[in-house]
N, C-alpha and C positions, 0 to 999 in steps of 0.2 A: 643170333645177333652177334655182330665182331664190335669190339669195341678197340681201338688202338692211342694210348694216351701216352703224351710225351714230356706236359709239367703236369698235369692233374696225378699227384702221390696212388698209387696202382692201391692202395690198402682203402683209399675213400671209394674209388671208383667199387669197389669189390663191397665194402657196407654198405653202399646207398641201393647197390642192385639188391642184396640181398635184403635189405628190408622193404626194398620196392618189390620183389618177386614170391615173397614166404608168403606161403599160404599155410603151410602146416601140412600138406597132405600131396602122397605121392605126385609126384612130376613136374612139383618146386621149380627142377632142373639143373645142372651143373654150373659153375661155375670154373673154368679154364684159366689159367696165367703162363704163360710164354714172352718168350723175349722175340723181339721182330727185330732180323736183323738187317734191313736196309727196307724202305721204301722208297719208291721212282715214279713221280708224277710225267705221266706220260706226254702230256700236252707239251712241257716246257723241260722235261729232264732235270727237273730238281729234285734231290734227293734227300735222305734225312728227316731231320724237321723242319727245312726250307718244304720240302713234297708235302707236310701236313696242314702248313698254311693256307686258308681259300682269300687271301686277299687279294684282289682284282685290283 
Protein backbone atom coordinates (compact mmCIF):
# COMPACT_ATOMS: atom_id res chain seq x y z
CA UNK A 1 0.00 0.00 0.00
CA UNK A 2 1.43 3.83 -0.95
CA UNK A 3 0.06 6.24 1.02
CA UNK A 4 1.09 9.97 -0.10
CA UNK A 5 -0.40 12.89 2.28
CA UNK A 6 0.06 16.53 1.83
CA UNK A 7 -2.06 18.28 5.11
CA UNK A 8 -2.90 14.95 7.06
CA UNK A 9 0.49 15.60 9.79
CA UNK A 10 2.82 12.21 8.38
CA UNK A 11 3.05 11.20 12.44
CA UNK A 12 -1.00 10.42 12.50
CA UNK A 13 -1.09 8.89 9.25
CA UNK A 14 1.81 6.46 10.66
CA UNK A 15 -0.22 5.77 14.43
CA UNK A 16 -3.39 5.05 12.87
CA UNK A 17 -1.78 2.32 10.47
CA UNK A 18 0.12 1.08 13.07
CA UNK A 19 -2.59 0.32 15.38
CA UNK A 20 -4.82 -0.45 12.43
CA UNK A 21 -2.17 -3.23 11.15
CA UNK A 22 -0.49 -4.80 14.90
CA UNK A 23 -1.13 -8.01 15.31
CA UNK A 24 1.69 -8.78 17.39
CA UNK A 25 3.13 -11.46 15.39
CA UNK A 26 5.66 -11.76 12.50
CA UNK A 27 4.72 -9.94 9.29
CA UNK A 28 3.03 -6.92 11.18
CA UNK A 29 4.97 -5.23 8.18
CA UNK A 30 6.95 -2.08 7.68
CA UNK A 31 6.17 0.95 7.79
CA UNK A 32 8.34 3.44 5.03
CA UNK A 33 8.42 7.60 5.22
CA UNK A 34 10.07 9.37 2.32
CA UNK A 35 9.63 12.62 0.96
CA UNK A 36 7.77 12.83 -2.74
CA UNK A 37 9.34 15.19 -4.47
CA UNK A 38 6.85 16.49 -7.24
CA UNK A 39 3.78 14.71 -8.32
CA UNK A 40 2.16 15.33 -12.04
CA UNK A 41 -1.43 14.44 -12.68
CA UNK A 42 -1.35 13.44 -16.12
CA UNK A 43 -4.76 14.00 -17.45
CA UNK A 44 -4.54 17.94 -16.78
CA UNK A 45 -0.57 18.52 -15.88
CA UNK A 46 -1.26 19.76 -12.48
CA UNK A 47 1.33 19.42 -10.15
CA UNK A 48 2.02 19.55 -6.47
CA UNK A 49 -0.92 19.58 -4.44
CA UNK A 50 -3.10 21.16 -7.15
CA UNK A 51 -2.15 17.01 -8.84
CA UNK A 52 -3.50 15.49 -5.33
CA UNK A 53 -6.86 17.18 -5.57
CA UNK A 54 -9.70 14.71 -7.27
CA UNK A 55 -12.31 17.56 -7.50
CA UNK A 56 -14.15 17.39 -10.67
Amino acid sequence: MDIVVSKVPVRSVIETAKNVLYTGHIGDGKIFVYDVENVVKVRTGEEGYDALQDVE
